[in-house]
C-alpha positions in Angstrom: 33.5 -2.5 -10.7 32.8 -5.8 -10.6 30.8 -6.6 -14.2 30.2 -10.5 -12.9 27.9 -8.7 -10.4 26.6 -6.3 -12.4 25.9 -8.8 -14.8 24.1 -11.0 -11.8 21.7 -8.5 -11.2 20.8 -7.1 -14.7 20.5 -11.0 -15.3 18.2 -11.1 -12.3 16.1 -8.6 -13.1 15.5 -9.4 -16.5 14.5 -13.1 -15.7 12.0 -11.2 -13.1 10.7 -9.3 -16.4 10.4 -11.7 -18.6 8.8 -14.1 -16.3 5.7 -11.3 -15.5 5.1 -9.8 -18.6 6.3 -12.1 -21.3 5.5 -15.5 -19.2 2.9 -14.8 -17.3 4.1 -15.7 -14.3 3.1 -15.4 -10.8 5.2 -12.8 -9.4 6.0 -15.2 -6.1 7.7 -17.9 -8.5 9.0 -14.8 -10.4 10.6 -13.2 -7.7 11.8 -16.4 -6.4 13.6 -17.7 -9.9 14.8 -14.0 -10.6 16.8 -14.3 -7.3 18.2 -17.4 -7.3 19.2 -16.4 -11.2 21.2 -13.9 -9.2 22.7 -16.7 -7.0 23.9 -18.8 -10.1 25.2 -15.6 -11.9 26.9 -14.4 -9.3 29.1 -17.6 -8.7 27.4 -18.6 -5.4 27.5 -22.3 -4.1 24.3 -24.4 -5.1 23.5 -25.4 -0.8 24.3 -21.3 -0.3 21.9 -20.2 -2.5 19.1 -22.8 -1.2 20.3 -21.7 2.3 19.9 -18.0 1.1 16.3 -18.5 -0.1 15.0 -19.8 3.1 16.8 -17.2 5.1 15.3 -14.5 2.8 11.6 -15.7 3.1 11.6 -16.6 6.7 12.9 -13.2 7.7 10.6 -11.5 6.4 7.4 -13.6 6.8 7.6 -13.6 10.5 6.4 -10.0 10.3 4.6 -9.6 7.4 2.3 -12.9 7.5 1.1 -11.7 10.4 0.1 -8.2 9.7 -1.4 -8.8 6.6 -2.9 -11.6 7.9 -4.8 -10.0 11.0 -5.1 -6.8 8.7 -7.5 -8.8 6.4 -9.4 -10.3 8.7 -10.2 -6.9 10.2 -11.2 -4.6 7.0 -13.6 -8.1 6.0 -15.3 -7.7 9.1 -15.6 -3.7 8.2 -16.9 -4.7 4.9 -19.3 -7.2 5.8 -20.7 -5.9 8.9 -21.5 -2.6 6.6 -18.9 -0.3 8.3 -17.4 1.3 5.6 -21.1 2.4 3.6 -22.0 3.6 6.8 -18.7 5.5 7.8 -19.2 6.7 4.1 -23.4 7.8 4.2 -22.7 9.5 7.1 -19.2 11.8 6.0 -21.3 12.6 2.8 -24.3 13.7 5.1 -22.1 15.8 7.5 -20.3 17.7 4.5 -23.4 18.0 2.4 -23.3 18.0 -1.7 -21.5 20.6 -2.0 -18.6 19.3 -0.3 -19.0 15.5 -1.7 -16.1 15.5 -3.4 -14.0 16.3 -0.5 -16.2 14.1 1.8 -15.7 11.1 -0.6 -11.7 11.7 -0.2 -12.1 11.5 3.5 -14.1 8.5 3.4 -11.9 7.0 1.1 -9.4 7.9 3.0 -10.3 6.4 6.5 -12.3 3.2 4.5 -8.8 2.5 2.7 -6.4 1.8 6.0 -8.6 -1.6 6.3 -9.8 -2.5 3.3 -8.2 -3.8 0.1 -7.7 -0.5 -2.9 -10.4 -2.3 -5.1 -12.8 -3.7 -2.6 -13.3 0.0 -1.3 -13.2 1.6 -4.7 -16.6 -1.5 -5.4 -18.3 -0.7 -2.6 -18.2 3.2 -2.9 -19.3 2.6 -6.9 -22.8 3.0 -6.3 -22.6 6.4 -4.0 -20.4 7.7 -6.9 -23.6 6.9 -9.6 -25.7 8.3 -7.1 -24.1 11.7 -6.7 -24.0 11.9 -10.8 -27.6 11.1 -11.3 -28.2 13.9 -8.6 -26.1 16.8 -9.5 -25.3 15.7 -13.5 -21.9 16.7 -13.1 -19.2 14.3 -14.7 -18.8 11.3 -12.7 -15.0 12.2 -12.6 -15.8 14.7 -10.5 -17.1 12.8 -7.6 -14.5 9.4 -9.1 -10.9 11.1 -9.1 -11.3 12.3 -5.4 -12.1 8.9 -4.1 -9.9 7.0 -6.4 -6.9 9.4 -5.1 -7.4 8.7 -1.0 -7.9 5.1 -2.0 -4.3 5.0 -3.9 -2.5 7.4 -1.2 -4.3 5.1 1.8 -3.3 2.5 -0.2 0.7 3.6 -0.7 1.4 5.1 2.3 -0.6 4.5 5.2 0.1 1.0 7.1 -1.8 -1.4 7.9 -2.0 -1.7 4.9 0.4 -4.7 2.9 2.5 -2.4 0.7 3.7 -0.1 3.2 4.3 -3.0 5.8 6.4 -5.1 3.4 8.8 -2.3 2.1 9.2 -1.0 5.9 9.9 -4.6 7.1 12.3 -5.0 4.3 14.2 -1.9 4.9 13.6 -2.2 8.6 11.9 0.7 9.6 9.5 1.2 12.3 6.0 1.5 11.2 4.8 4.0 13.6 7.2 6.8 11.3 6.0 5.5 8.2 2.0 6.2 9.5 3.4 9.7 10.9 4.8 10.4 7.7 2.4 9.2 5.6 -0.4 11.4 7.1 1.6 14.3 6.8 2.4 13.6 2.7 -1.0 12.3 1.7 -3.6 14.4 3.2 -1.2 17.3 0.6 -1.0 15.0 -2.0 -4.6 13.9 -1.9 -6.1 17.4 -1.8 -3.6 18.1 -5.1 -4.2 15.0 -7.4 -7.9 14.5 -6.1 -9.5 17.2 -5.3 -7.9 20.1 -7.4 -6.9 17.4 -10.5 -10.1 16.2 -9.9 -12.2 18.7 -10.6 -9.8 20.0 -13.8 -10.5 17.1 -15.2 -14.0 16.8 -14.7 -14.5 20.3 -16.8 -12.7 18.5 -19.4 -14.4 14.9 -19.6 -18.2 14.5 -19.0 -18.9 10.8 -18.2 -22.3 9.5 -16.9 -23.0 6.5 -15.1 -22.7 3.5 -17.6 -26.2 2.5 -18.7 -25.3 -0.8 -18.8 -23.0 -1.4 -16.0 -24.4 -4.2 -13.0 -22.5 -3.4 -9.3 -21.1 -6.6 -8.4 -21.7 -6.6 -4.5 -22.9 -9.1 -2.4 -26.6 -8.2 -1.3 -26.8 -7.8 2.8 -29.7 -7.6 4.9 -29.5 -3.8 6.6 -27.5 -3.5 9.1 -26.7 -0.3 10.8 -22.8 0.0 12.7 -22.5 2.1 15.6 -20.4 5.2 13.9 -18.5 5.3 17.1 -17.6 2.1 17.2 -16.2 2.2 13.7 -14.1 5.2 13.6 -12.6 3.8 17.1 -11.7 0.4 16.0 -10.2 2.2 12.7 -7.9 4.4 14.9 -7.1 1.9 17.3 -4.5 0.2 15.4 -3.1 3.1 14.2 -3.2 5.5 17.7 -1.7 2.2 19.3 1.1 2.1 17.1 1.8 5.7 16.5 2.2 5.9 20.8 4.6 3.2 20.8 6.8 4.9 18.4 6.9 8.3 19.9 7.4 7.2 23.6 10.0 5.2 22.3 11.2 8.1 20.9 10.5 10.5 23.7 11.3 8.6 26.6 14.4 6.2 25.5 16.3 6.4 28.3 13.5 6.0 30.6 12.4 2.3 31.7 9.3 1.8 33.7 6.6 -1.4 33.6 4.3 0.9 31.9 6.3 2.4 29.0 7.2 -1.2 28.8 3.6 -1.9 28.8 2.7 0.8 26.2 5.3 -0.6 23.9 3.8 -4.0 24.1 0.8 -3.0 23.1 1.9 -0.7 20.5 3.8 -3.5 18.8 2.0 -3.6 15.2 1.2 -7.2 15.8 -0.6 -6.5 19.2 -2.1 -3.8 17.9 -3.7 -5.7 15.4 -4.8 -9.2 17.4 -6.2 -6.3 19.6 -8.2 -4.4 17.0 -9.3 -7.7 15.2 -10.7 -9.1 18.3 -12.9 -5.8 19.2 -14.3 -6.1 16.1 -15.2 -9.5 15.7 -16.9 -9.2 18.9 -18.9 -5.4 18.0 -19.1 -5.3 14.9 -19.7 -9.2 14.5 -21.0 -11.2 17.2 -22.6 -8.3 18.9 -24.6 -7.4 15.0 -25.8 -10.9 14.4 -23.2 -12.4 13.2 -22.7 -16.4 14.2 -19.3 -18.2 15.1 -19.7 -19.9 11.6 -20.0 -16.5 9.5 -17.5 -15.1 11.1 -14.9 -18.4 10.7 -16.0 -17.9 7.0 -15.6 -14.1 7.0 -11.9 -15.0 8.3 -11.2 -17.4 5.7 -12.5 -15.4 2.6 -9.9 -12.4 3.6 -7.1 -14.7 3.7 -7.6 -15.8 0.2 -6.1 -12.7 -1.5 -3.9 -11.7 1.4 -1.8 -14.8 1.1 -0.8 -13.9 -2.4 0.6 -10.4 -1.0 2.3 -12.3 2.0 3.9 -14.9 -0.2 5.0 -12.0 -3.0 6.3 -10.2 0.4 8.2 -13.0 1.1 10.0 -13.5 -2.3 10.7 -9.6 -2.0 13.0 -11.0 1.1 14.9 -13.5 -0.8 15.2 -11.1 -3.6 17.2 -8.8 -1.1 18.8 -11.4 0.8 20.5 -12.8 -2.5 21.6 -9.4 -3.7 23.0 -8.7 -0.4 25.0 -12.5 -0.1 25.8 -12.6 -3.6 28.2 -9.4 -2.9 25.7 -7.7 -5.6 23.6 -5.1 -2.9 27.3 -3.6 -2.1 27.8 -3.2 -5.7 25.2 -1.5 -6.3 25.8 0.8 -3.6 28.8 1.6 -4.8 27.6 2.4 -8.3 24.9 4.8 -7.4 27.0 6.3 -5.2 28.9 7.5 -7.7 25.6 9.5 -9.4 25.0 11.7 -6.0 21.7 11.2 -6.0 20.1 11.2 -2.6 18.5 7.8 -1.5 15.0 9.2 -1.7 15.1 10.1 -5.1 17.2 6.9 -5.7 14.0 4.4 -4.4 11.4 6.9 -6.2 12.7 6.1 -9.7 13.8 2.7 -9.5 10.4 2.1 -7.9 8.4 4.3 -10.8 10.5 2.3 -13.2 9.6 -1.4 -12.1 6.0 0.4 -11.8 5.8 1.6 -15.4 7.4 -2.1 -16.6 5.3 -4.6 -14.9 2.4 -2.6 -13.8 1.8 -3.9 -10.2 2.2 -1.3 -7.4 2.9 -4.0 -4.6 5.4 -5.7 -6.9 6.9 -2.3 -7.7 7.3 -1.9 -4.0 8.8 -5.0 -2.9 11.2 -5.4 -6.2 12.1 -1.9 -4.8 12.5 -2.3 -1.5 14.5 -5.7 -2.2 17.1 -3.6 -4.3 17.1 -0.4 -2.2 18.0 -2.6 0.8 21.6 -3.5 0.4 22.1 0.2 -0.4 21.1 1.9 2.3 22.9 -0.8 4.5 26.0 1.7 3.4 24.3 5.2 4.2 23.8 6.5 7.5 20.3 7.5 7.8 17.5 8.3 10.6 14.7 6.6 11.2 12.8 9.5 10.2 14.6 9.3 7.2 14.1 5.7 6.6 10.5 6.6 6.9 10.5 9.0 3.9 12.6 6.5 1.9 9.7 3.6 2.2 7.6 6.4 1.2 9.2 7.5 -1.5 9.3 4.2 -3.3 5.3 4.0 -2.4 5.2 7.3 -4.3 7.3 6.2 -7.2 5.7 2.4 -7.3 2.3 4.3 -7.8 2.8 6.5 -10.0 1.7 6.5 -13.7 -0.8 3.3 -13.7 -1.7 2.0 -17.7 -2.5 -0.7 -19.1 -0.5 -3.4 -17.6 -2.2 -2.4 -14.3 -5.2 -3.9 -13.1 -6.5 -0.8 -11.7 -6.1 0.8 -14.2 -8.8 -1.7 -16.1 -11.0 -1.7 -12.7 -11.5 2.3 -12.7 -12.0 1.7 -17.2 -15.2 -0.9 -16.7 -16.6 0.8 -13.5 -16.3 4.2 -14.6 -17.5 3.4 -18.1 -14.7 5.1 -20.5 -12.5 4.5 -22.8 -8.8 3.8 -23.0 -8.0 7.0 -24.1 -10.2 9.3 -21.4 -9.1 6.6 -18.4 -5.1 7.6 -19.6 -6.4 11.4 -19.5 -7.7 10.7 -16.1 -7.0 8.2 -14.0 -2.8 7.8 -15.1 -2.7 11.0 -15.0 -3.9 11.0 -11.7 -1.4 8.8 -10.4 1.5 10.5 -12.0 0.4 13.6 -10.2 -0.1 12.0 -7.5 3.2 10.4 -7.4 4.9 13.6 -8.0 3.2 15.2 -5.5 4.2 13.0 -3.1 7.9 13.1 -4.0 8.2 17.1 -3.8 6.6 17.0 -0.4 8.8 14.1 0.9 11.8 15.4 -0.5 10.3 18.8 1.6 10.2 16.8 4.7 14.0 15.4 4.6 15.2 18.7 4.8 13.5 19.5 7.9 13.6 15.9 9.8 17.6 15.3 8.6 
């Protein structure tokens, strides 16, 4: 073994560390100093590790900006055209009281894809205080369901950020990883939501906070065609998912329409596709002016640049341990433990998750190191899917106090430290594990 490498890499990551939870640090300069770090330890030259950096970011970005880019501009015009309280009044009607919990998961679930974890979780606050005011049952029981299909949505279901960075780090086709990631969170949803949900509620009784304001912007009504919604939702999603499996289907096969079906089930075409539609019908067709929309476009960008930049140091993160000569010593190493690659990207994921606290930084860290590894194992692209899943599942799993979520679901939900680490981490870690044993299910049917 190579202990100059080794020692590269711990060094690496331990400047990452430091630099996010003893610094302070943006994770973008983080990533970025924690990888060149892995450059000077490693014995690189100074113009190869400058030339490594830019290769690392732009290879990625090219993607990624994109994607996230349109993506937020897409789930702003759900939010602001009042898509997603409509998609939600309207699942709640159809399933009744009774069934709230399980029609909260769905909405949650279908309300996550384009919108941002804790924008959805803000807007659906007041239906949860609602539903507890009504029935009197603890506010967990209507909180953990919704708070589950946001997280698995989240996770594991592109377009949304995390799932599209780890995927375009690893180089996996995105139309798999929405495939798969229907097929393990609908499971995993229904077990750390629905049934953890309502365990939990029998054990904690929380009402509404008496003094808790809802911080949403006040809109004039405005009513959404339902149709329109759920089809502009799908869209992206039915577009890519096509692509992939005629790809799939008919690879040998060549024709101007499969080429056609692949152009415009390219994620990026997809997307300019979906965005347009609903500018024009859920925007310009509602009300909405040129002006409002420009500013509705600009707004989403704000926080989706940090994600894209953080994406981009995740390249140059995996990029360096891959020049450097470290990525191959790695794979070497944890070779040696037999542990299959899924379970390999779950913990090392889970771990960066439990250190740092950020689930998109746990997933690009994750993906960044996992890269270089699988370069040296044969694997599917069905496989590959599961792997980008797995470290979703591990890089959201057990969320506490160095997570900001974990401090959003503590104010809105009105509980303490202690009843939000009964509850909501606990949540996660189920939901994480969930996750795992059904992915790890999968591989030994789709390998």
């Amino acid at each position: 073994m190579d202990y100059s490498l080794l020692l590269a890499f711990l060094g690496g990551v331990g400047v990452l560390l430091l630099m996010i939870l003893a610094l302070r640090i943006n994770a973008f300069i983080s990533l970025l100093v924690a990888s060149i770090t892995v450059g000077i330890l490693s014995g690189m030259e100074w113009s190869t590790i400058v030339d490594t950096v830019i290769e690392g970011m732009s290879n990625t970005l090219g993607f990624v900006a994109t994607i996230v880019g349109l993506g937020a501009i897409f789930g702003e015009v759900l939010r602001q055209s009042g898509s997603t309280e409509k998609l939600s009044r309207v699942i709640l009607k159809l399933f009744g009281l009774k069934r709230s919990p399980l029609a909260l998961s769905i909405s949650g679930f279908l309300i996550a894809i384009p919108v941002f974890f804790d924008v959805a979780f803000i807007i659906l606050v007041p239906v949860l205080y609602a539903l507890q005011k009504r029935t009197k049952k603890s506010l967990l029981y209507f909180a953990i369901p919704l708070l589950c299909s946001l997280a698995v949505t989240h996770a594991f279901i592109p377009p949304t950020p995390g799932p599209i960075a780890v995927a375009d780090i690893l180089n996996v086709e995105l139309g798999w990883v929405i495939l798969f990631g229907f097929i393990v969170g609908i499971p995993t949803t229904l077990i750390a939501g629905l049934v953890f949900g309502k365990f939990i509620a029998g054990k904690i009784h929380v009402e509404v906070p008496e003094d808790m304001q809802i911080e949403i912007e006040k809109k004039e009504a405005l009513d959404p065609d339902l149709f329109s919604v759920l089809a502009l939702i799908c869209l992206p999603i039915l577009l890519i998912l096509f692509n992939t499996l005629s790809s799939a289907i008919w690879k040998d096969y060549t024709s101007f329409w499969l080429s056609f079906i692949q152009f415009v089930g390219h994620p990026i075409i997809a997307l300019i596709i979906s965005t347009l539609l609903a500018m024009y019908l859920l925007g310009t067709r509602m009300g909405f002016t040129k002006d409002q929309l420009q500013a509705m476009s600009v707004r989403a960008l704000g926080p989706a640049g940090i994600i894209i930049l953080i994406t981009g140091a995740g390249g140059v993160f995996k990029q360096m341990l891959i020049t450097s000569g470290a990525g191959k010593m790695l794979a070497e190493q944890f070779s040696a433990f037999n542990m299959t690659p899924i379970l390999m990207a779950f913990i090392v994921a889970l771990i960066i998750r439990l250190v740092q606290g950020s689930a998109t930084v746990a997933m690009i860290t994750a993906a960044g190191i996992m890269a270089p590894i699988l370069d040296s194992i044969p694997t599917s692209p069905m496989g590959m899917a599961l792997i980008v899943l797995s470290i979703a599942a591990g890089a959201s799993g057990f969320s506490h106090v160095n997570d900001s979520g974990f401090w959003l679901v503590n104010r809105y939900l009105g509980i303490s430290e202690s009843d939000t680490l009964k509850s909501w981490t606990m949540m996660t870690g189920i939901l994480a594990l969930s996750a795992l044993s059904i992915i790890l299910l999968l591989s030994q049917i789709v390998s």
